[in-house]
N, CA, C and O atoms as CSV, one atom per row, in Angstrom:
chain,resi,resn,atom,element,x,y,z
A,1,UNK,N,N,30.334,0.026,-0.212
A,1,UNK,CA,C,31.128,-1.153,-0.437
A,1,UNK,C,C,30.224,-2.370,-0.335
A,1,UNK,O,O,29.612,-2.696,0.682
A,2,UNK,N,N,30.208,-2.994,-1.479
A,2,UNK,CA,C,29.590,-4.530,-1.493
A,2,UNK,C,C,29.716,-5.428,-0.385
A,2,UNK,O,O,30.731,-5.019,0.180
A,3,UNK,N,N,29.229,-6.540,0.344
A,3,UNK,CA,C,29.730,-7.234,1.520
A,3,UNK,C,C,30.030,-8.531,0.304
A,3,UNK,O,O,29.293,-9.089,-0.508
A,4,UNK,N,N,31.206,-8.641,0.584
A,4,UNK,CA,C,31.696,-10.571,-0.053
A,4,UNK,C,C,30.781,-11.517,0.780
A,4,UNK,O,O,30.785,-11.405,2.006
A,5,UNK,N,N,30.143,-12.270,0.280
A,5,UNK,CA,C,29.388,-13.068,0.253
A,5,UNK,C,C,29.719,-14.119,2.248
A,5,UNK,O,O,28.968,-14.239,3.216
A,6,UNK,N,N,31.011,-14.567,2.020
A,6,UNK,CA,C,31.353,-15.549,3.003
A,6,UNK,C,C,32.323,-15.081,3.563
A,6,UNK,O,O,32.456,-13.873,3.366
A,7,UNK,N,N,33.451,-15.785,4.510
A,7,UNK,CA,C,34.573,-15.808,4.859
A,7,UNK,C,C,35.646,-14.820,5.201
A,7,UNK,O,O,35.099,-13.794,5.607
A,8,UNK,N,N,36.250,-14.769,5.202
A,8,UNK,CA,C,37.384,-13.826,5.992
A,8,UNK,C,C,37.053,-12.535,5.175
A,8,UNK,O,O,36.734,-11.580,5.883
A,9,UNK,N,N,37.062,-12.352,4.060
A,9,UNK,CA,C,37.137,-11.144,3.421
A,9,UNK,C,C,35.776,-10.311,3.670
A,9,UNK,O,O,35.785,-9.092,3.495
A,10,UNK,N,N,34.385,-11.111,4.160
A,10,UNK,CA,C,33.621,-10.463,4.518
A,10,UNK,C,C,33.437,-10.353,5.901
A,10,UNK,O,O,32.347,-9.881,6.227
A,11,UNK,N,N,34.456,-10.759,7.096
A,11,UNK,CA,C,34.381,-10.408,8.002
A,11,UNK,C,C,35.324,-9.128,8.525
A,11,UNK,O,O,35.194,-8.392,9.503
A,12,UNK,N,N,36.238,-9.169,7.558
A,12,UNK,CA,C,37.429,-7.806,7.403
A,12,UNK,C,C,36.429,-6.929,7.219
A,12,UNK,O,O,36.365,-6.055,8.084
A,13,UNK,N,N,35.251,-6.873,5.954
A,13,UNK,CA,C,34.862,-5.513,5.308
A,13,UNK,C,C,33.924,-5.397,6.795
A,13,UNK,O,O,33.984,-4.243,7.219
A,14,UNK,N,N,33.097,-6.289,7.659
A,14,UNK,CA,C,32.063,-5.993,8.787
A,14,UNK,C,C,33.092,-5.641,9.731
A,14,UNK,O,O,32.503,-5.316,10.762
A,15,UNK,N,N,34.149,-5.559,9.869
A,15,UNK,CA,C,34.913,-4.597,10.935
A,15,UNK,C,C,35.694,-3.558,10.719
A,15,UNK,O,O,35.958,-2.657,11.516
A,16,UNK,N,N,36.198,-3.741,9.227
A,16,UNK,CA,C,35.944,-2.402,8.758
A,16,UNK,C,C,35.068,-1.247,8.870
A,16,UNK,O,O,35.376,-0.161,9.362
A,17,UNK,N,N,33.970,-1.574,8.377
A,17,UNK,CA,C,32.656,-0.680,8.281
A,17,UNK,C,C,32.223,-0.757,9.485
A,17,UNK,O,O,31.439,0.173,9.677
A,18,UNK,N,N,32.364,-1.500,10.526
A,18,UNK,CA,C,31.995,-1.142,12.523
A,18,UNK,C,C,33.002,-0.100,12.490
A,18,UNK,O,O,32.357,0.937,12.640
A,19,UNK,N,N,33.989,0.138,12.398
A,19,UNK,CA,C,34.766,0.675,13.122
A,19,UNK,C,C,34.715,2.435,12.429
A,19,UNK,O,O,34.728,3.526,13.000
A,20,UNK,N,N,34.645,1.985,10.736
A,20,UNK,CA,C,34.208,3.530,10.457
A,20,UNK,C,C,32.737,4.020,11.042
A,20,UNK,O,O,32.286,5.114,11.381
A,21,UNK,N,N,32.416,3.199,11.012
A,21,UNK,CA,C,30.677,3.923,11.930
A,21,UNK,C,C,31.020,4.368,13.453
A,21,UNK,O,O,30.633,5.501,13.736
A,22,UNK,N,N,31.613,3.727,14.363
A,22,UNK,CA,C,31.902,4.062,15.433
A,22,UNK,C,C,32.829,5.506,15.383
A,22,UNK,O,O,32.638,6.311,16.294
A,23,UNK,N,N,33.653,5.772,14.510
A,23,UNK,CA,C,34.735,6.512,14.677
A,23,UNK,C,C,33.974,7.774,14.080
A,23,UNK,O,O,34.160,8.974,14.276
A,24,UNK,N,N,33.066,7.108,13.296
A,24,UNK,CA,C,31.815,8.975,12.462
A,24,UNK,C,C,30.899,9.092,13.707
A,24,UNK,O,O,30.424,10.185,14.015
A,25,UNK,N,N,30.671,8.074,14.358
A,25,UNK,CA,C,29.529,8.566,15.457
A,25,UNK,C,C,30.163,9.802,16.784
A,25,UNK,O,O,29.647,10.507,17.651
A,26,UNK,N,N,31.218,9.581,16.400
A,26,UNK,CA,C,32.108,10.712,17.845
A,26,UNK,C,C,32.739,11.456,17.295
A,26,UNK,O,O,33.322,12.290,17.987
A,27,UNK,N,N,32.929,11.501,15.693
A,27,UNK,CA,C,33.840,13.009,15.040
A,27,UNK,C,C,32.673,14.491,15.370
A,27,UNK,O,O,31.555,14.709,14.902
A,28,UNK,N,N,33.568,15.362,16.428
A,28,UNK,CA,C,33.559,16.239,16.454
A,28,UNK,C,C,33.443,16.120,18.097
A,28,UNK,O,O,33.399,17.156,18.760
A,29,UNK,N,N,33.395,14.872,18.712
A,29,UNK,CA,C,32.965,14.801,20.212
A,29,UNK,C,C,33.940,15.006,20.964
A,29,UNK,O,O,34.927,15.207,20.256
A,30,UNK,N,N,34.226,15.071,22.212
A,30,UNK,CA,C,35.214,14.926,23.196
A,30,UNK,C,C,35.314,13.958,24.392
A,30,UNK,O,O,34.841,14.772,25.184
A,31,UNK,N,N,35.395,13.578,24.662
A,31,UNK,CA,C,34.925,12.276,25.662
A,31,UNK,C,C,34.413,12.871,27.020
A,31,UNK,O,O,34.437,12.120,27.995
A,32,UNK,N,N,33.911,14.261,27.183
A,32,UNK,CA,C,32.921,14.499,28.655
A,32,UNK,C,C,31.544,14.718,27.542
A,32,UNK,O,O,30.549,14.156,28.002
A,33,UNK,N,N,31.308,15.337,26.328
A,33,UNK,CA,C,30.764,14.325,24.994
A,33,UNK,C,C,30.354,13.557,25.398
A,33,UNK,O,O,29.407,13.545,26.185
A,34,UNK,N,N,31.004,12.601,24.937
A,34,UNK,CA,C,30.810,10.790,24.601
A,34,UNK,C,C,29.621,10.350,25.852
A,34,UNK,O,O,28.498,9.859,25.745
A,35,UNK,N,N,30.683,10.902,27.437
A,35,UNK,CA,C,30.142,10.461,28.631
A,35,UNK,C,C,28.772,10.639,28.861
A,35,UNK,O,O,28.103,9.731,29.355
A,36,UNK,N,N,28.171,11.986,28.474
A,36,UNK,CA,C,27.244,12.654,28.435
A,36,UNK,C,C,25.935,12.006,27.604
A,36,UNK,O,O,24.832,12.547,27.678
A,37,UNK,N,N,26.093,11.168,27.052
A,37,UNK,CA,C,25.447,10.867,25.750
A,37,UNK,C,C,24.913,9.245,25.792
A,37,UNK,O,O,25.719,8.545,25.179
A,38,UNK,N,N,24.243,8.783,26.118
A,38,UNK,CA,C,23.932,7.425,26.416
A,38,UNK,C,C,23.774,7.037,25.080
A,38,UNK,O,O,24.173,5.904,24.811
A,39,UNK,N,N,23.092,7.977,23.817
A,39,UNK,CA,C,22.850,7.607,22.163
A,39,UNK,C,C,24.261,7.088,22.067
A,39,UNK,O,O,24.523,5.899,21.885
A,40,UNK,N,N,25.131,8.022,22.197
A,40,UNK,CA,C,26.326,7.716,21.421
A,40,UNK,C,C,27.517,6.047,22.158
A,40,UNK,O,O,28.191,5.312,21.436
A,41,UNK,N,N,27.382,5.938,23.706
A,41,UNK,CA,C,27.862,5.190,23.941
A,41,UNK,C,C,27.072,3.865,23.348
A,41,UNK,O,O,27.756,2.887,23.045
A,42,UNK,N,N,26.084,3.836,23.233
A,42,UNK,CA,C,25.323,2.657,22.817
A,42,UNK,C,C,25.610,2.445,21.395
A,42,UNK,O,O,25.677,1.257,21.079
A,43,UNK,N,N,25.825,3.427,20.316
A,43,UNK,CA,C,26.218,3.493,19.352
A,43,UNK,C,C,27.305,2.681,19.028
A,43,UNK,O,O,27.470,1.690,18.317
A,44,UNK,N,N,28.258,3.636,20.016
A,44,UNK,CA,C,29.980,2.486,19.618
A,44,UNK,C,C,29.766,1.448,20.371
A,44,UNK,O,O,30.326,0.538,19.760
A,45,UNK,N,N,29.227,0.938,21.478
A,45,UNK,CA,C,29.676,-0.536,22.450
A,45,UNK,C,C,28.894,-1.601,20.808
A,45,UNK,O,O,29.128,-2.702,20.309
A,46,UNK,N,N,28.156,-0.711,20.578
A,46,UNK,CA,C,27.740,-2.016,19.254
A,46,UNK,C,C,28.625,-2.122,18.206
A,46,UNK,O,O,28.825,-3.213,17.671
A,47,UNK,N,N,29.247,-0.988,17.808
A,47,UNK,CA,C,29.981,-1.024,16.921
A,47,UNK,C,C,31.259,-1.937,17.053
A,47,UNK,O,O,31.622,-2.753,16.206
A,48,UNK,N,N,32.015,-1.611,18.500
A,48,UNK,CA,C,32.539,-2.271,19.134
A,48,UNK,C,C,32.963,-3.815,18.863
A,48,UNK,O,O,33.952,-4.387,18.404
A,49,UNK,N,N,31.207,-4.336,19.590
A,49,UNK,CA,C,30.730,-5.644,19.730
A,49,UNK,C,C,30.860,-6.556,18.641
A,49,UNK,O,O,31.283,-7.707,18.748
A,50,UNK,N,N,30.313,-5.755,17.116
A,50,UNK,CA,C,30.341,-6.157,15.577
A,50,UNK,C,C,31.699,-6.300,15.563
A,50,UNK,O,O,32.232,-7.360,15.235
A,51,UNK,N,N,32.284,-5.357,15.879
A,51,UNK,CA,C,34.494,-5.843,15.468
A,51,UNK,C,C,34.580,-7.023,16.082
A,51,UNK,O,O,35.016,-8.058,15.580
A,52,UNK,N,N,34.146,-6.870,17.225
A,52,UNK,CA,C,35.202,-8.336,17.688
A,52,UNK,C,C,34.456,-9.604,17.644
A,52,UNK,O,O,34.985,-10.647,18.030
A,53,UNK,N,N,33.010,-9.558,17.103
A,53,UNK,CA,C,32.442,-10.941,16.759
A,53,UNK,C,C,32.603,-11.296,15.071
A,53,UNK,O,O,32.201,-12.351,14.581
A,54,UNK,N,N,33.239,-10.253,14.333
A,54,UNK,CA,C,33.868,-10.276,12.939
A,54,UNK,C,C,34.969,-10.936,13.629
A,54,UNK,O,O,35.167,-12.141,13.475
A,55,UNK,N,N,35.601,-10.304,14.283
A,55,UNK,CA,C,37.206,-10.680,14.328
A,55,UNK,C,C,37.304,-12.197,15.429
A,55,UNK,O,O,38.363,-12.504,15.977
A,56,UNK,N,N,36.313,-12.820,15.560
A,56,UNK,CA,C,36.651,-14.200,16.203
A,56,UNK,C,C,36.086,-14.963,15.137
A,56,UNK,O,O,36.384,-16.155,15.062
A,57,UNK,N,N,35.201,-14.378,14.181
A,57,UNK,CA,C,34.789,-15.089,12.991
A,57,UNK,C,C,35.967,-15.347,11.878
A,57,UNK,O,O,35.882,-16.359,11.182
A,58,UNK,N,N,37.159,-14.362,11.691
A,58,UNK,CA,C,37.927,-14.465,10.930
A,58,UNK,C,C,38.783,-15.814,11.026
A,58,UNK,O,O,39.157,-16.327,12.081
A,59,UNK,N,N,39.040,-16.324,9.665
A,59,UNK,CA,C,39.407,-17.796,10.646
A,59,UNK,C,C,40.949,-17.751,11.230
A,59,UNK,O,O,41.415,-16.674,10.858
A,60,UNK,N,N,41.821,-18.399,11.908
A,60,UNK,CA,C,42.881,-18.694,13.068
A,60,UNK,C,C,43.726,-18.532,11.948
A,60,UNK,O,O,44.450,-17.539,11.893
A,61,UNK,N,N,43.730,-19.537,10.877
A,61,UNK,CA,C,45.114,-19.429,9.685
A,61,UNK,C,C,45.222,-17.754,9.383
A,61,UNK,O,O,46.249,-17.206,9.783
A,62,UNK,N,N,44.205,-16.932,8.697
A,62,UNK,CA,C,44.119,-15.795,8.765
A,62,UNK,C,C,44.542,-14.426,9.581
A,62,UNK,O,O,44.986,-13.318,9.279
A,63,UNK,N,N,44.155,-15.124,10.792
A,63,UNK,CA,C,44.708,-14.174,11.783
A,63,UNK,C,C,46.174,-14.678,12.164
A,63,UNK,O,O,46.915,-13.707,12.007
A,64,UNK,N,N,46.789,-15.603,12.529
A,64,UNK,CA,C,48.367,-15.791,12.693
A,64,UNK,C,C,48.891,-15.228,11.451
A,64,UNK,O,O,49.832,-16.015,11.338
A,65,UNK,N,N,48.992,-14.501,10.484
A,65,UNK,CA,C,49.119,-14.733,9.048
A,65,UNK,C,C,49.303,-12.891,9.275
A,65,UNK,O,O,50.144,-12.242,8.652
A,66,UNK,N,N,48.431,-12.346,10.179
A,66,UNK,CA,C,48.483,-10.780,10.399
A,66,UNK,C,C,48.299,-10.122,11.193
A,66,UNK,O,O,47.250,-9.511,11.397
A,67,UNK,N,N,49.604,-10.085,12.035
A,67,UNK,CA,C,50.113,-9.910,13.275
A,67,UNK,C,C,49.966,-7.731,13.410
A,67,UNK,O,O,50.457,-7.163,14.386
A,68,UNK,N,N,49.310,-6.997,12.376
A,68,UNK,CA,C,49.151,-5.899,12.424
A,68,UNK,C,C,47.976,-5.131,13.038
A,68,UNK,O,O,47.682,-3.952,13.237
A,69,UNK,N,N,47.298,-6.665,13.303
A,69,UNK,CA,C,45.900,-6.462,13.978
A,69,UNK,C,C,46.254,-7.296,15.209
A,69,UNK,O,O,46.937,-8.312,15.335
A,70,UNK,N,N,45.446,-6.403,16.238
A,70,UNK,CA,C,45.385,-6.970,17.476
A,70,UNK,C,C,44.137,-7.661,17.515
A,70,UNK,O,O,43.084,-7.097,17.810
A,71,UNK,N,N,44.246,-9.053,17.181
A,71,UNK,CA,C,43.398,-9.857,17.436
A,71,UNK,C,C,42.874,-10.088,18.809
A,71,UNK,O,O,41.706,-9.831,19.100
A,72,UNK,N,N,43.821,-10.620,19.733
A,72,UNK,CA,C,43.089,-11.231,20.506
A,72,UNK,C,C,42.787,-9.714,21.731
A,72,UNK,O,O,41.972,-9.872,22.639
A,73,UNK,N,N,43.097,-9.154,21.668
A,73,UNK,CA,C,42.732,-7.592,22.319
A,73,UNK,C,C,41.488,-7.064,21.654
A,73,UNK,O,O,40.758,-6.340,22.331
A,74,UNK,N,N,41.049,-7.430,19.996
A,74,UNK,CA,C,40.215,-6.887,19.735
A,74,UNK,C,C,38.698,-7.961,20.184
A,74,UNK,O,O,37.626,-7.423,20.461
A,75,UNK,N,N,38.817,-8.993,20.184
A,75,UNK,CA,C,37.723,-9.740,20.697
A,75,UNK,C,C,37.693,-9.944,22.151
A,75,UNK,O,O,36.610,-9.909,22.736
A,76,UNK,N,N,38.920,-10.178,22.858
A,76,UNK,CA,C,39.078,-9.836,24.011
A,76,UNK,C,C,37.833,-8.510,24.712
A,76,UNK,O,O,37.250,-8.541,25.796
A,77,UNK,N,N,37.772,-7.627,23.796
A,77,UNK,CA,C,36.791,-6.349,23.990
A,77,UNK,C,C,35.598,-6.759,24.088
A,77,UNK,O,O,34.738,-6.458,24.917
A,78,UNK,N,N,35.548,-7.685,22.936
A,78,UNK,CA,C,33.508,-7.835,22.718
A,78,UNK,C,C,33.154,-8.503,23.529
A,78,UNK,O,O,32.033,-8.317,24.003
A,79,UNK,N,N,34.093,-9.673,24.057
A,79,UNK,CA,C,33.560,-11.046,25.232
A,79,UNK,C,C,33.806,-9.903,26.679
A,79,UNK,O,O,33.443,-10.515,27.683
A,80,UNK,N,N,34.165,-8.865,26.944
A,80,UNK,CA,C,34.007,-7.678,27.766
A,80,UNK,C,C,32.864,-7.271,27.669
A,80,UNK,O,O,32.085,-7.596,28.565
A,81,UNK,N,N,32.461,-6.571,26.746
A,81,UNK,CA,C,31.145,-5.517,26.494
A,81,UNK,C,C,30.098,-7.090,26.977
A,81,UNK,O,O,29.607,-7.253,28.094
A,82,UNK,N,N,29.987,-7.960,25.937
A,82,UNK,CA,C,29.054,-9.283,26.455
A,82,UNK,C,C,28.792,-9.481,27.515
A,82,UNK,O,O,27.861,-8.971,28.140
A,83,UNK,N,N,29.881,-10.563,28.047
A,83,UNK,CA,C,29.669,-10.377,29.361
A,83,UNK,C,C,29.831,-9.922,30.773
A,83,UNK,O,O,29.288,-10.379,31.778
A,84,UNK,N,N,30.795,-8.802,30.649
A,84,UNK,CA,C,31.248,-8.012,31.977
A,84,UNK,C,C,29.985,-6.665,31.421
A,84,UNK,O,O,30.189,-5.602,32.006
A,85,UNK,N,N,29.445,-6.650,30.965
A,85,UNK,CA,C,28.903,-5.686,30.465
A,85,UNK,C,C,28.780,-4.280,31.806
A,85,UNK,O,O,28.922,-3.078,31.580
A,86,UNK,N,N,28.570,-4.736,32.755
A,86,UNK,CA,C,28.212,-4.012,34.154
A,86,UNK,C,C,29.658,-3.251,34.760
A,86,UNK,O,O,29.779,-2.391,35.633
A,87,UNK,N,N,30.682,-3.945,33.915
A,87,UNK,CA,C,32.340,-3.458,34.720
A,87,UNK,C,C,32.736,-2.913,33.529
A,87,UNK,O,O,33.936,-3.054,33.291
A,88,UNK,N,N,31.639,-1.932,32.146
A,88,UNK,CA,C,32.976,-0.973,31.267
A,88,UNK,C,C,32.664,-0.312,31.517
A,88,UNK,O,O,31.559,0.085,31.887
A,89,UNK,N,N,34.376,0.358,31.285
A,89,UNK,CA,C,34.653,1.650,31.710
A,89,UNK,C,C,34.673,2.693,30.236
A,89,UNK,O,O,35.053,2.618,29.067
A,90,UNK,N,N,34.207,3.375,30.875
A,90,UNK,CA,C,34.109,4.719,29.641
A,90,UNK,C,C,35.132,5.612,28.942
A,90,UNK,O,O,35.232,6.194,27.862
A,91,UNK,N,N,35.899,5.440,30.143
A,91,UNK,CA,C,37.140,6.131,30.142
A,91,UNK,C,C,37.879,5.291,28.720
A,91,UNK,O,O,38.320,5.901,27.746
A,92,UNK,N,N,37.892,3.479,28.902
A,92,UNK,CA,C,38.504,2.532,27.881
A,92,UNK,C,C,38.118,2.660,26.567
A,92,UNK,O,O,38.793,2.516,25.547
A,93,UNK,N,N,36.492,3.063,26.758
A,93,UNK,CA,C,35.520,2.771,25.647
A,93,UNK,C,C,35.964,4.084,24.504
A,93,UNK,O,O,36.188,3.806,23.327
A,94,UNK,N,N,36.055,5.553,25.033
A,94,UNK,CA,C,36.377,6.396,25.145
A,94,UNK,C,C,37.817,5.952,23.997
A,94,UNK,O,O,37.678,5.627,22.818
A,95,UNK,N,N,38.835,6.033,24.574
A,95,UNK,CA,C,40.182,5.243,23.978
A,95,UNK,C,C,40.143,4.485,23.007
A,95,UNK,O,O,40.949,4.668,22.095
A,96,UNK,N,N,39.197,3.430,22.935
A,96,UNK,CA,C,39.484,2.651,21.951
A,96,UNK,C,C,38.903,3.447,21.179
A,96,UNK,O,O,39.807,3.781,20.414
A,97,UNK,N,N,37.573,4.216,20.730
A,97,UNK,CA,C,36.812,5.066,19.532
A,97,UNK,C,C,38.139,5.710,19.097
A,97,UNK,O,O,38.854,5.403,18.143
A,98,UNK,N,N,38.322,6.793,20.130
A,98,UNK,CA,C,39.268,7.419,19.595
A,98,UNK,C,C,40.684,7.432,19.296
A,98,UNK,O,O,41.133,8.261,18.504
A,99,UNK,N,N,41.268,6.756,19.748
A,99,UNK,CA,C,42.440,6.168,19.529
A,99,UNK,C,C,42.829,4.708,18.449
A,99,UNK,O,O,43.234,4.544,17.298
A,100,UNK,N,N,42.490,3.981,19.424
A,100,UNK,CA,C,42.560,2.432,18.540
A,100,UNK,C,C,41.841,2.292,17.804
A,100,UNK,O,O,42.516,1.866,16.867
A,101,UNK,N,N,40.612,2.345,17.403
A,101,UNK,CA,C,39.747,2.068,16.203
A,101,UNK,C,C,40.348,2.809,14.573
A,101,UNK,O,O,40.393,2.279,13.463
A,102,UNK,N,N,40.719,4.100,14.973
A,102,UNK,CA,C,41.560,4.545,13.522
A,102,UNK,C,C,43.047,3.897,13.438
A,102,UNK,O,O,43.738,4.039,12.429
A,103,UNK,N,N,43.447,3.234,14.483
A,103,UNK,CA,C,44.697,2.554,13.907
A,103,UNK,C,C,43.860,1.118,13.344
A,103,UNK,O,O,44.091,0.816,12.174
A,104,UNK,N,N,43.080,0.391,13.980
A,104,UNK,CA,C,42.487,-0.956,13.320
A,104,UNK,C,C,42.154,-0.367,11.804
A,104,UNK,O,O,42.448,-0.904,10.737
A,105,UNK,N,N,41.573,0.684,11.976
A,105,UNK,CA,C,40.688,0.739,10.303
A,105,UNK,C,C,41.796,0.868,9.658
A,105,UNK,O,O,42.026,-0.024,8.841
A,106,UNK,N,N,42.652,1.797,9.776
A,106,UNK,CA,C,44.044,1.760,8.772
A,106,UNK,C,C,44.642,0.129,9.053
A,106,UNK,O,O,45.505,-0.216,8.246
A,107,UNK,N,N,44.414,-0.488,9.695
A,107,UNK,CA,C,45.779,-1.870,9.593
A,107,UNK,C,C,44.510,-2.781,8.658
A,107,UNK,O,O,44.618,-3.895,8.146
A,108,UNK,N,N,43.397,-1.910,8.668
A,108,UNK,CA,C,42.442,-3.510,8.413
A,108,UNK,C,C,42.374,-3.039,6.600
A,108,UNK,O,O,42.277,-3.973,5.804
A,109,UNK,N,N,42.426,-1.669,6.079
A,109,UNK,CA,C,42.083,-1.143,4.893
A,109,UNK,C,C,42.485,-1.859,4.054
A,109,UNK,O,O,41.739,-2.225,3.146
A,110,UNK,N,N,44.451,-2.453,4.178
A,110,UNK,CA,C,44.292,-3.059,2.873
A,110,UNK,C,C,44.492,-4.468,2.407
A,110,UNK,O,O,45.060,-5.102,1.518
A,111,UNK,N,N,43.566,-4.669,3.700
A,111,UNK,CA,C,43.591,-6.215,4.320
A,111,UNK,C,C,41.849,-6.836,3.405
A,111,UNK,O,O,41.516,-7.967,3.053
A,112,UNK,N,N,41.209,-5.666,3.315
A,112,UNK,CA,C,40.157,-6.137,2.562
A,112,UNK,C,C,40.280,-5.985,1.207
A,112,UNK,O,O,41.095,-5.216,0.698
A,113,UNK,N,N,39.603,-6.595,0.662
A,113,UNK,CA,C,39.792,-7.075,-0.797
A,113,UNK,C,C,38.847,-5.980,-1.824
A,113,UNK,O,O,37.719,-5.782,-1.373
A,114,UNK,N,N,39.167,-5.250,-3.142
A,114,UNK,CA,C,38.786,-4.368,-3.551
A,114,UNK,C,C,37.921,-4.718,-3.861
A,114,UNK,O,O,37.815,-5.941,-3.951
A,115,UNK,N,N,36.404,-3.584,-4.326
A,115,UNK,CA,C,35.368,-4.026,-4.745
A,115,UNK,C,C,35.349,-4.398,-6.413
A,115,UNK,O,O,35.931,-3.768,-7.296
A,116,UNK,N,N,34.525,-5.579,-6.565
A,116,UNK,CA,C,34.274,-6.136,-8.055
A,116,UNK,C,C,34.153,-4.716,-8.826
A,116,UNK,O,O,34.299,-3.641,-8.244
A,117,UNK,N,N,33.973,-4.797,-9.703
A,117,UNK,CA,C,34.156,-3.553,-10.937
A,117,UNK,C,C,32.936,-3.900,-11.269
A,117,UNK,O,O,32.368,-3.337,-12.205
C-alpha cells in the first residue's frame, strides 16, 4: 500500500500498517510466547508506539467525527510505553496485540482511503 503523502489519511494507513505488523509478529504465539521473547515484545511496544503517535497526529475534527476508534485509549498507550516505560505490564501489552489491535485494524480498514489505480 502506497503511504498518502500528508494528513489524516496517511496517518490512518501508519496505524494501519503498525498494527498489521504487530498482530503478524505474534501469529502463531501465545502470551508465555510473547513473555519469553524480548525480540518480539520490542517488536510490538514499537508497533504500539507508531499507533498512537499516528493517532495523536490524526487531526481532532477527524477523530470526534469517528467514535469507532478508541482514540484517546489508543494514544493514551503510547504516552504509557514513552513515558511510564518502567510500569508496562505484559500481561496489557499481551491484550492489546491480541485482542484490541485486530478490532482497531478492522475499525481503521475502511477508514483509509483506497489505493490510486
Amino acid at each position: 500500500m502506497a503511504r498518502p503523502e500528508k494528513g489524516d489519511p496517511g496517518f490512518l494507513l501508519d496505524m494501519l500498517l503498525a498494527a498489521e505488523d504487530a498482530i503478524g509478529f505474534v501469529a502463531g504465539m501465545d502470551e508465555a510466547a510473547f513473555r519469553a521473547s524480548a525480540l518480539h515484545q520490542a517488536a510490538v511496544l514499537r508497533c504500539v508506539s507508531v499507533i498512537g503517535e499516528a493517532a495523536n497526529r490524526v487531526s481532532k475534527e477527524f477523530r470526534s467525527g469517528t467514535s469507532q476508534v478508541p482514540w484517546k485509549a489508543v494514544i493514551g498507550m503510547r504516552h504509557k510505553l514513552v513515558h511510564d516505560y518502567a510500569e508496562v505490564r505484559l500481561d496489557v501489552v499481551w491484550r492489546v496485540v491480541s485482542v484490541e489491535l485486530p478490532a482497531l485494524a478492522a475499525a481503521l480498514r475502511p477508514l483509509v482511503p483506497p489505493e490510486p489505480r
